[in-house]
C-alpha positions in Angstrom: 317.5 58.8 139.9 315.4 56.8 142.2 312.2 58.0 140.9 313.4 56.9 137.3 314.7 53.2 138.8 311.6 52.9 140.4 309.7 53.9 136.9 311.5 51.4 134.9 310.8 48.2 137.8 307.1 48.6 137.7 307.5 48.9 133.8 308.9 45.3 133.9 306.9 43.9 136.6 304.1 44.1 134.0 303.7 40.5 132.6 303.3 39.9 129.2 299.7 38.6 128.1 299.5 34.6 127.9 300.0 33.1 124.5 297.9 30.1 123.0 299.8 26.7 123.2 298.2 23.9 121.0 300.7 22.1 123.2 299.3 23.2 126.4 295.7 22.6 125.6 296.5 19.1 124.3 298.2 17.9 127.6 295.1 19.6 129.4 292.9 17.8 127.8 294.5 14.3 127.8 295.0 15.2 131.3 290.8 15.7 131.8 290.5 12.7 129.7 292.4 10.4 132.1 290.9 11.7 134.9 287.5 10.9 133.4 288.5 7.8 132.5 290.5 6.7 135.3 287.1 7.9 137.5 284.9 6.1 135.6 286.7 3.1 136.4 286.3 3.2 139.6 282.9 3.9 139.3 282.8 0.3 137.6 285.2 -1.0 140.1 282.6 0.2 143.6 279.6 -1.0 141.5 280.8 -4.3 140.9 281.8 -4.7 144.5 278.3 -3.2 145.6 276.1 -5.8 143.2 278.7 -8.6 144.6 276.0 -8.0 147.8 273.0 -5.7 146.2 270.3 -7.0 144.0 270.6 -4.4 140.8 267.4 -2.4 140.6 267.5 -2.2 136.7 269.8 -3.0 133.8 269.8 -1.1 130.5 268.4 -3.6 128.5 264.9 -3.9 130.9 265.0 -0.2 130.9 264.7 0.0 127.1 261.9 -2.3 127.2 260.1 -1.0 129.6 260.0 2.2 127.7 259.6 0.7 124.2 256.5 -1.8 125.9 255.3 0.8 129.0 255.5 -2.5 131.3 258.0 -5.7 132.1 257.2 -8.5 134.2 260.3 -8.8 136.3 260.3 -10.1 140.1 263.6 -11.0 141.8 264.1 -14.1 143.7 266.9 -15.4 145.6 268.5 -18.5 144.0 267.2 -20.6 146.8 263.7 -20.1 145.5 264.5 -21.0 142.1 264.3 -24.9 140.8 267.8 -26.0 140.8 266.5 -27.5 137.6 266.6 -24.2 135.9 269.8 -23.4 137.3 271.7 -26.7 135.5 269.3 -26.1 132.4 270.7 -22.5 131.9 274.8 -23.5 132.5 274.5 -26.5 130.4 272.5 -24.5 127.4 274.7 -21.3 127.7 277.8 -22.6 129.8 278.8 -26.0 130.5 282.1 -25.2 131.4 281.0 -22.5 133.7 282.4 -24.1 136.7 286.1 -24.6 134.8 286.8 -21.9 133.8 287.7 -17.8 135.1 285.1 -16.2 132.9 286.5 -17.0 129.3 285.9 -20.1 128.0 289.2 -20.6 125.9 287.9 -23.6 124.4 284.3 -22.2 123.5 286.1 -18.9 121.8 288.7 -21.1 119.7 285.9 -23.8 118.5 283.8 -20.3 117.4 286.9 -19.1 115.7 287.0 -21.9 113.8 283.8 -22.7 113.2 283.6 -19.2 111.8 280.2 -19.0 114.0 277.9 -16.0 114.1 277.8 -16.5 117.4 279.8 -15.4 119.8 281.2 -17.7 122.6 280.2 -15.5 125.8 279.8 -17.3 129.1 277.8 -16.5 131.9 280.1 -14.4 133.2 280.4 -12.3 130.5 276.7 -12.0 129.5 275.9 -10.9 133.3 278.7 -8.1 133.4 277.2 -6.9 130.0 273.4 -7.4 131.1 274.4 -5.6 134.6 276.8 -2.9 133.8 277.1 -2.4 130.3 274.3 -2.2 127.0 273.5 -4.6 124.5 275.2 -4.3 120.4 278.4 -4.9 119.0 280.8 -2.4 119.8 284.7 -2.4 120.5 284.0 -0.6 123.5 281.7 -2.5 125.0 283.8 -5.5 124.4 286.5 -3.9 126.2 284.6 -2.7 128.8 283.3 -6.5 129.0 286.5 -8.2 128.6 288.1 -5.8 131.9 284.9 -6.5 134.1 285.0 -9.7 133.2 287.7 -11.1 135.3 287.1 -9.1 137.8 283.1 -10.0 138.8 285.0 -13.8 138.8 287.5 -12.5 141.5 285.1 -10.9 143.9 281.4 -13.1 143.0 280.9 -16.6 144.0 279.9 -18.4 141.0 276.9 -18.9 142.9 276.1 -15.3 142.5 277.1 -14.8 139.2 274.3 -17.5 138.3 271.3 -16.0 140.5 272.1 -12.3 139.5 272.2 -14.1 135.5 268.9 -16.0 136.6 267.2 -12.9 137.9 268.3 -10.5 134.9 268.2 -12.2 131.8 265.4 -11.6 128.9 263.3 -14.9 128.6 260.8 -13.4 126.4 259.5 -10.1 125.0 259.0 -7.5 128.2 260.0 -11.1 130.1 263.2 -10.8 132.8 264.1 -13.4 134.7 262.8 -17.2 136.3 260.4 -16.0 138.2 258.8 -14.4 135.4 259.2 -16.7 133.3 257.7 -19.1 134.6 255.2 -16.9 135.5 254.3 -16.4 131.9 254.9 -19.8 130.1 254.1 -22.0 132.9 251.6 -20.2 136.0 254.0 -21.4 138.8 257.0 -19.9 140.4 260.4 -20.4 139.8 260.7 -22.9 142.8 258.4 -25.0 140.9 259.1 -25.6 137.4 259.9 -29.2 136.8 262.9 -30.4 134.6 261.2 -30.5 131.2 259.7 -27.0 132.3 263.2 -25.5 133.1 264.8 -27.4 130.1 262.4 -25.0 127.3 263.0 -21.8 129.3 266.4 -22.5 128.8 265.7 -23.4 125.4 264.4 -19.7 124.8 267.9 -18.5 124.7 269.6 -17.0 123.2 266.4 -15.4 121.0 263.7 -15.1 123.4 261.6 -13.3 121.3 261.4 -15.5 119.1 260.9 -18.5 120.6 257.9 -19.7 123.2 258.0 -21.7 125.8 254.6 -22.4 126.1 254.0 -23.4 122.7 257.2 -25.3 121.4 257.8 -26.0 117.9 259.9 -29.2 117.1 263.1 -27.3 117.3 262.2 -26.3 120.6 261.3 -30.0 121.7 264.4 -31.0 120.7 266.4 -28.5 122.4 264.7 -28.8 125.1 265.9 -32.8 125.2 269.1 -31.9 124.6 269.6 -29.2 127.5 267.6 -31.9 129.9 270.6 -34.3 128.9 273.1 -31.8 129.6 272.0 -30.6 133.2 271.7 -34.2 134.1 275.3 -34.7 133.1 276.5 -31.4 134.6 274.8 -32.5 137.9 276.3 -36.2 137.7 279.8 -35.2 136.8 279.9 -32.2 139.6 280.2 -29.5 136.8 277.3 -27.9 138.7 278.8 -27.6 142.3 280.1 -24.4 142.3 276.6 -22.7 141.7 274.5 -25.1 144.0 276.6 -25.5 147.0 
């Protein structure tokens, strides 16, 4: 009797073989894909932090070029060594309200709306996170990407910041990244030397720097140029360019 009881436990101790669960794979999955997600995150969370204090080596868009052209003239300098001239020519071409506002310019984005503009309404802010962290193209998920970082490059960058890391990484011609090189190209001086007019049509090269020179300035370059020199001097007068030069 207690060979036969013994017989018939190890005959149920076997376990039956595991059966396939759509279920079960699902909720593994969306489990993987919130990790990835919620990792990746982060990962954008520490980098953000890091180029708070670290000069980025590379962005995705000078990448590109430099593998479309073989070469990019690129050489960071610190804002101090950059005309402050540039610095007011750039916020009042791309951003006037830059030092109003949390990185959305409500205003900008409703007069575009409106307007039923081509182009978009991105400020500073937003055009650094997606030159920094993110690539270049219309895409939902870049512009959610852009529209989380966003806020929080405001919270934890000095405007200051924001506006040298945008000085330092932003395309100014073709295979052409930042003031330095700019005026490298257009001009034969260093950033720390360009004078107003100078700094007015390299800020006049955006946003199509490829198709614009500042060297040789057509008459819709002139004039832009006069225009952005009137706004920087206003920007400066009213204190709407305090935040980035103090």
């Amino acid at each position: 009797m207690a060979k036969a009881a013994r017989k018939k436990t190890s005959r149920k101790s076997k376990s039956k073989p595991a059966r396939f669960s759509p279920r079960a794979l699902y909720l593994r999955l969306r489990r993987w894909a919130l990790r990835a997600a919620l990792g990746g995150l982060v990962f954008l969370l520490a980098m953000i932090l890091l180029y708070s204090v670290v000069n980025p080596p590379l962005t995705h868009t000078i990448w590109t070029e430099k593998r479309r052209l073989g070469h990019v003239e690129r050489e960071w300098v610190p804002i101090e060594d950059i005309a402050p001239a540039l610095a007011r020519s750039v916020v009042a071409a791309e951003d006037a309200r830059f030092c109003e506002h949390w990185g959305f310019d409500v205003n900008a984005i409703r007069n575009a709306l409106e307007a039923g503009a081509n182009r978009g309404a991105s400020t500073i802010t937003q055009q650094v996170v997606k030159n920094v962290f993110l690539w270049q193209g219309r895409s939902w998920v870049r512009k959610a990407l852009e529209t989380f970082m966003t806020p929080v490059v405001e919270a934890t960058w000095s405007k200051r910041r924001i506006v040298e890391v945008y000085l330092n990484v932003a395309e100014m011609g073709n295979g052409v990244f930042g003031a330095d090189a700019a005026a490298q190209h257009y001009f034969g001086v260093g950033a720390d030397a360009l004078s107003p007019q100078q700094a007015a049509l390299i800020a006049a090269l955006l946003p199509n720097p490829k198709e614009r020179s500042a060297a040789q300035p057509g008459n819709f370059m002139r004039k832009r140029a006069r225009q952005i020199m009137d706004g920087a001097a206003t920007i400066e007068r009213d204190g709407r360019s305090a935040c980035f030069e103090h």
